[in-house]
C-alpha positions in Angstrom: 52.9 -49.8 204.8 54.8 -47.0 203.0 54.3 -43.5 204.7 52.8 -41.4 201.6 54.2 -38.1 201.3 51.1 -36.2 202.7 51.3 -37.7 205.4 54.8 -37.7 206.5 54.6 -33.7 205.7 51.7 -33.6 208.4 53.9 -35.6 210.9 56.6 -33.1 210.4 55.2 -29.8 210.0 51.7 -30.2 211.0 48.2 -30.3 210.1 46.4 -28.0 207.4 49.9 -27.1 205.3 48.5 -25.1 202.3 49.0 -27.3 199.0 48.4 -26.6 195.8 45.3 -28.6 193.8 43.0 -31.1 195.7 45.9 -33.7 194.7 49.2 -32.2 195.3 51.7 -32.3 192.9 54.8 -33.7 193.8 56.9 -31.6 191.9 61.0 -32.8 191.6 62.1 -31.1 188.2 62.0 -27.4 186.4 63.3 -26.2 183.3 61.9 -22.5 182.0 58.3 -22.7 181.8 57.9 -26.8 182.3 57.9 -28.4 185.4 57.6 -32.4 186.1 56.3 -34.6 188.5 57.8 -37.5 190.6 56.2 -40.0 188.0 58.0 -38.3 184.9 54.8 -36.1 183.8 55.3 -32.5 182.3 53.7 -29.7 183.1 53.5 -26.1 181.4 53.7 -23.6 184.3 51.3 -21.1 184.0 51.6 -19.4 187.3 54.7 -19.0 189.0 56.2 -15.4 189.4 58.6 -17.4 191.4 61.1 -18.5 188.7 60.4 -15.1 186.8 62.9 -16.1 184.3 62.5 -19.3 183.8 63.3 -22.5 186.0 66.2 -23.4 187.1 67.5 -21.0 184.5 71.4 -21.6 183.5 72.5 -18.2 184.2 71.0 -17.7 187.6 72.1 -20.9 188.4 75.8 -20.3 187.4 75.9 -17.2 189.6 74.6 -18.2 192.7 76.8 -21.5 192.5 80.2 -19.6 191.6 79.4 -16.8 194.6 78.7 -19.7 197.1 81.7 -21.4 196.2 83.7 -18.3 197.3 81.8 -16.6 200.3 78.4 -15.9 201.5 78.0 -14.2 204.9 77.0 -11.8 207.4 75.4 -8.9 206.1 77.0 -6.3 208.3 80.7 -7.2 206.9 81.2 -5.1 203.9 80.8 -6.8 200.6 80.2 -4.6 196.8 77.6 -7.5 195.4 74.8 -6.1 197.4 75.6 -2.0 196.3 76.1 -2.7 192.5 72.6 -4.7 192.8 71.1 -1.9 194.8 72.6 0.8 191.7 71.2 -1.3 189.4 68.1 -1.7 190.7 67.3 1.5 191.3 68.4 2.9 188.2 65.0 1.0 187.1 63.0 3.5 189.6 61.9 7.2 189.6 60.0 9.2 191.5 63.7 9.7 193.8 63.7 6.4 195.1 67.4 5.1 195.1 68.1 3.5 198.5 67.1 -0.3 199.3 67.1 -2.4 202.6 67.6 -5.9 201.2 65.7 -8.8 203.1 64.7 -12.2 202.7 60.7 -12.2 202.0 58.1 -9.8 200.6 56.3 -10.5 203.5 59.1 -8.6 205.7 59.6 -6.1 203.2 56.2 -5.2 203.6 56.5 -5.5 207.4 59.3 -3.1 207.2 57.6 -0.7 204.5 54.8 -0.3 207.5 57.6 0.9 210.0 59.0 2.7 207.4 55.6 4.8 207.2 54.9 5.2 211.0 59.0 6.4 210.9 57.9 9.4 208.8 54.9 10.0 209.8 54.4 9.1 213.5 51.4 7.5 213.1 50.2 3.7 212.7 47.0 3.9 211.3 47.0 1.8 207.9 45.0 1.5 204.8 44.4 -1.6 202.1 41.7 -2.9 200.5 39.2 -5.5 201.6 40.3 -8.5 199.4 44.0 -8.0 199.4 47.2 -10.6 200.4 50.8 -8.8 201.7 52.5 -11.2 203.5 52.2 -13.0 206.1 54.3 -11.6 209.2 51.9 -10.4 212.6 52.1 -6.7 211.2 50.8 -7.8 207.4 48.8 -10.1 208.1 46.5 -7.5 210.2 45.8 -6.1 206.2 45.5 -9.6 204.2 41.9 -10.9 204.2 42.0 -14.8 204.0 41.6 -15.4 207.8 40.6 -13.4 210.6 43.3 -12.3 212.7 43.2 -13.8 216.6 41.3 -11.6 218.6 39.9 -9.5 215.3 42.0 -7.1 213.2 43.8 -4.2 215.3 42.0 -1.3 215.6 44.6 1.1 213.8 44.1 -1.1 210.6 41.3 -0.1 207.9 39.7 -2.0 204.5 38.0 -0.3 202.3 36.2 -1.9 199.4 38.2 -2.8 196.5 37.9 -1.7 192.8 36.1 -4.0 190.7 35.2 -4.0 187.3 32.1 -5.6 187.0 31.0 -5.1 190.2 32.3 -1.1 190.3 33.0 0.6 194.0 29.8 3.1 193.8 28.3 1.4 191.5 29.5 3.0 188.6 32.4 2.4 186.4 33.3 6.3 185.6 33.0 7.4 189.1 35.0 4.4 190.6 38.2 6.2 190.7 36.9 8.8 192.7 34.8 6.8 195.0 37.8 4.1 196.1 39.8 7.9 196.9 36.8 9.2 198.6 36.3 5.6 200.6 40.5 5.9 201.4 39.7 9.5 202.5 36.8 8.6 205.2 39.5 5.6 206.3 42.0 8.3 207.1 39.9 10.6 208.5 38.7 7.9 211.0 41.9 6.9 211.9 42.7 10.6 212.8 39.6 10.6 214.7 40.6 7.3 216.7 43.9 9.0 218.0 46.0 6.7 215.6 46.2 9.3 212.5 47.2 8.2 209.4 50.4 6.6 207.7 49.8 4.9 204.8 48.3 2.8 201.9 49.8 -0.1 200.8 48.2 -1.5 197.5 49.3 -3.8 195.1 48.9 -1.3 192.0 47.5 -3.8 189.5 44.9 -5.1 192.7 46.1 -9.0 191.8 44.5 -10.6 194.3 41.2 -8.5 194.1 41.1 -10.0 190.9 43.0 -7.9 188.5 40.3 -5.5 187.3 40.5 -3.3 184.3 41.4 -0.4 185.4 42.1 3.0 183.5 45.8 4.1 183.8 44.7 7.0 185.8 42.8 4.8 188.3 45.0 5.9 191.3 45.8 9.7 190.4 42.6 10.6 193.2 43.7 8.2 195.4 47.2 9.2 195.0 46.5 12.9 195.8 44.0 11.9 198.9 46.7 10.2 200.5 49.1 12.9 199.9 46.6 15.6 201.4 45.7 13.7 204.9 50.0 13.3 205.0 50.1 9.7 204.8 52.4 7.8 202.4 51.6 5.3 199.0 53.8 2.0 199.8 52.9 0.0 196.4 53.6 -3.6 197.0 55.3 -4.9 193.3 55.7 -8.6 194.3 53.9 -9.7 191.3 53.4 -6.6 188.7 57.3 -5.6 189.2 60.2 -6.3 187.1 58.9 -6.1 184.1 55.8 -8.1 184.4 53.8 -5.6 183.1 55.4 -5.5 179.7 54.7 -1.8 179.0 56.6 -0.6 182.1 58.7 -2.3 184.5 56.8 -1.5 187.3 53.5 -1.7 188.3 53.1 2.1 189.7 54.4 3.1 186.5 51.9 1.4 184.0 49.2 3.3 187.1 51.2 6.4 186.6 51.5 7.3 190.3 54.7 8.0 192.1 54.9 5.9 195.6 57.1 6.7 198.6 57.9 2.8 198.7 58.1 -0.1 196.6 58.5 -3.5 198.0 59.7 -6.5 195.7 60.4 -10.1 197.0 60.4 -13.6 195.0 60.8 -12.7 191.2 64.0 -10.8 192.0 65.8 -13.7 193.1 64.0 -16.1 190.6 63.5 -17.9 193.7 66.6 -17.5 196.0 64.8 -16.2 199.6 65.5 -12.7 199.2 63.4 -9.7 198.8 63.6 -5.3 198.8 62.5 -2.3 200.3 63.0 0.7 197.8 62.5 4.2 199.0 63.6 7.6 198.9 66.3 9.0 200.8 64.1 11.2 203.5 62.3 8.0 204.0 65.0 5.3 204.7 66.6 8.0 206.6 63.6 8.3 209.3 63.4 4.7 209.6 67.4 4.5 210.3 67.0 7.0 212.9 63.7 5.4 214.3 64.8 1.6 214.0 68.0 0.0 214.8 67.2 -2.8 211.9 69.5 -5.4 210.1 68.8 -8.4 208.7 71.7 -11.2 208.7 70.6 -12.9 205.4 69.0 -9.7 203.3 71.4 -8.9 200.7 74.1 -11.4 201.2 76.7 -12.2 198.8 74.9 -15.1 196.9 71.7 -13.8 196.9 73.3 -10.2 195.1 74.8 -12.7 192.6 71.9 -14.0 192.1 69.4 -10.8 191.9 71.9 -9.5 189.2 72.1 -12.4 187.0 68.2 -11.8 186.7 68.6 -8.8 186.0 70.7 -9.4 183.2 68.4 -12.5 182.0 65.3 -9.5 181.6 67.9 -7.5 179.5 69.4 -10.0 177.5 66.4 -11.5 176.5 64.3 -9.0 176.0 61.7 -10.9 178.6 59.4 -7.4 179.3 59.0 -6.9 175.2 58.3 -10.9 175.4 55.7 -9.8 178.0 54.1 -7.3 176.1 53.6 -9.4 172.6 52.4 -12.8 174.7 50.7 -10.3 176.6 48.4 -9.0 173.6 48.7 -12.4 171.7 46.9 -14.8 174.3 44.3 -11.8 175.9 43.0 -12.3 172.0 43.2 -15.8 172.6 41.2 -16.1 175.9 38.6 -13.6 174.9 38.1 -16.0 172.1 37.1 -19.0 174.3 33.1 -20.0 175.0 31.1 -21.0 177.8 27.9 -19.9 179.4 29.6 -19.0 182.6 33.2 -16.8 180.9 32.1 -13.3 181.9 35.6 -11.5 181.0 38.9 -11.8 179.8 41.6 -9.2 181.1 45.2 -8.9 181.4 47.9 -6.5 182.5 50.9 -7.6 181.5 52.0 -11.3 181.3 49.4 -11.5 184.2 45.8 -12.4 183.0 42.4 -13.3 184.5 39.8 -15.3 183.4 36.4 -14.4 185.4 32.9 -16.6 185.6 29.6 -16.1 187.0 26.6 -17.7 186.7 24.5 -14.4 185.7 26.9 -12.0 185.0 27.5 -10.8 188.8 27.2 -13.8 190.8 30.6 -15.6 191.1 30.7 -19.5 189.9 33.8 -19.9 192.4 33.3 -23.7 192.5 32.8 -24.0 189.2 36.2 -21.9 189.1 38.0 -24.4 191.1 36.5 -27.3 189.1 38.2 -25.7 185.9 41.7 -25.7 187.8 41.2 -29.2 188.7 40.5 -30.6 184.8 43.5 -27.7 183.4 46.1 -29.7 186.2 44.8 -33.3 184.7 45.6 -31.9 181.1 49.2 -30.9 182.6 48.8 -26.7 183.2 49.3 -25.3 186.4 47.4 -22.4 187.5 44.9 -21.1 189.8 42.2 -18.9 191.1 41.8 -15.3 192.6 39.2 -12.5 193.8 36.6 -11.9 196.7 34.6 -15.2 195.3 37.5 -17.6 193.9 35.7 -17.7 190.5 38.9 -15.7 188.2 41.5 -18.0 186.8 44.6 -16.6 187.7 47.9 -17.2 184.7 51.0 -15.6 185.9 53.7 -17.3 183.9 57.3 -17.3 184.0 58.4 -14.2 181.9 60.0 -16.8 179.1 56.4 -17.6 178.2 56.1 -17.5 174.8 53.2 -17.8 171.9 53.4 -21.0 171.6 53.2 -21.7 175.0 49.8 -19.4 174.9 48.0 -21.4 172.1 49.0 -24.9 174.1 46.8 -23.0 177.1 44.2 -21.0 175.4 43.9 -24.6 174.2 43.3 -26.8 177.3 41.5 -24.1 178.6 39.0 -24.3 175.9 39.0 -28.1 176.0 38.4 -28.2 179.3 35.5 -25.9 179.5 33.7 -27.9 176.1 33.5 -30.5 179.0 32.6 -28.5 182.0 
């Protein structure tokens, strides 16, 4: 009898390996936003940050295969790729921020951005919210909320609630900026108290994986200043709002209008290539050179510079962060536009939307959620589901996603819940 695939992946690498969908897709082909399956099927991809500008895209490809075909090495032998990527990468930033330490995950990066803090501060007590994701490395892992850490989460780690709009911190929409600062606030205070003090917050600025709420641009501004006046640092964590995701601004801090210490990138930058930034100012990289004696062999190497600027260029060239902004508009219209008893709210930041149910307006339909994912990958659109209760659609396409591409969703989406 033929070994399926499933099973030869849990010979290999072991039991419980994460898939996508209760039947995995076995996925061999990509080209911009489509994707196909082993049997030949087509499928619109409606999720992945990973290939931010597109599968397999020509350009990308090109560059990667010509710098491979001439070195790719060590990272501590001198090489320009990595500084003119750096330059131009930074040149995207404010708020001072013009060094990088290059790297091959976000989930390092963010383990870095930690050390980074406790270099400048001297303290290790940390700050995110209670429904958050950052990696998963033994430092980040301690702040990510999908399993309970071994022996319980360290005692220099802190969650506090996270902003919701339907559900506000407080209990009131108008006072939930200043409630999610005051509730940061008593978290630093208590780490003071506990003899670890304060370092940081790390947040993802648009709160994906709390669910995307709607969020006034001056959301953080409180929370911003609260950090600053316990002496802790804002590490904003731009995996999936960054590079111009977020169609008005081509950083997620930036569309919150607060000014972090660091910014951590990973996947989109490489449009899939393993590699992945810390950004900071100088004062900061500096007390983490002097603290840490840190290199990375892989971070930064020739072909994955070559490949970080040809995706750069793609964003230029085709204008994909104006792209984001117009589908961004175009299919929030369109998914505010679908019925069903359960649809509570349609939101989006960006080419990055949510789709929320509940069952009375509060209480999250999180099965009936993953049901919905199930029917939308039988009608050939990938996607999937985020917040505290599983019950928000979560569409994140590649940045190429285009109007027409919206109205092939919007839909399935509506055809599938006509049947729900």
């Amino acid at each position: 009898m033929t070994e399926s695939l499933l099973d030869r992946r849990a010979r290999l690498m072991g039991p419980n390996i994460p898939t996508f969908y209760r039947t995995p897709v076995h996925i061999v082909r990509g080209e911009g936003v489509w994707l196909w399956d082993s049997d030949g099927r087509r499928y619109l991809d409606c999720y992945n940050n990973v290939a931010h500008v597109g599968h397999c895209h020509p350009r990308v490809v090109a560059a990667i295969a010509a710098q491979a075909a001439v070195l790719n090495t060590h990272t501590r032998y001198l090489h320009e790729g990595v500084l003119d990527y750096i330059d131009r990468l930074t040149a995207t930033l404010s708020h001072g921020i013009s060094q990088a330490i290059m790297v091959c995950t976000g989930s390092e990066a963010n383990d870095i951005a930690l050390r980074m803090a406790q270099a400048v501060t001297g303290k290790t007590g940390i700050i995110a919210t209670d429904a958050t994701y950052h990696g998963n490395t033994m430092a980040v892992s301690q702040l990510s909320t999908r399993r309970q850490p071994i022996g319980g989460r360290w005692p220099n780690v802190r969650l506090v609630p996270a902003p919701d709009g339907l559900r506000p911190v407080g209990g009131d929409v108008a006072g939930q900026a200043q409630t999610f600062a005051a509730n940061v606030a008593a978290a630093a205070q208590d780490l003071e108290n506990a003899g670890f003090g304060f370092s940081c917050l790390m947040i993802c600025p648009v709160f994906a994986n709390e669910g995307l709420p709607l969020l006034p641009s001056d959301f953080l501004h409180p929370t911003a200043a609260t950090v600053r006046a316990a002496g802790g640092l804002m590490i904003s964590d731009e995996v999936q709002p960054g590079l111009g995701r977020m169609g008005s601004h081509f950083w997620g801090h930036d569309a919150l209008g607060f000014a972090p210490d660091i910014v951590t990138v990973g996947k989109p930058m490489g449009n899939g290539h393993p590699v992945a930034a810390v950004l900071a100012r100088p004062d900061v990289m500096g007390a983490f050179r002097e603290v840490f004696g840190y290199f990375n062999t892989f971070g930064g190497n020739p072909v994955s510079a070559a490949a970080c600027l040809a995706v750069l260029d793609v964003i230029k060239d085709e204008e994909l962060q104006e792209n984001a902004a117009c589908v961004s508009a175009y299919l929030l219209d369109r998914l505010r536009a679908l019925r069903h008893p359960f649809l509570t709210e349609a939101r989006a930041t960006g080419m990055f939307f949510g789709v929320e149910f509940t069952t009375d307006g509060l209480t999250p339909a999180g099965d009936f959620a993953g049901d919905l994912v199930e029917d939308l990958v039988e009608r050939g659109f990938l996607l999937n589901r985020i917040g505290r209760g599983a019950n928000i659609l979560k569409i994140r396409p590649p940045m190429p996603f285009s109007i027409k591409h919206a109205d092939l969703l919007a839909d399935a989406i509506q055809a599938a819940l006509d049947t729900a």
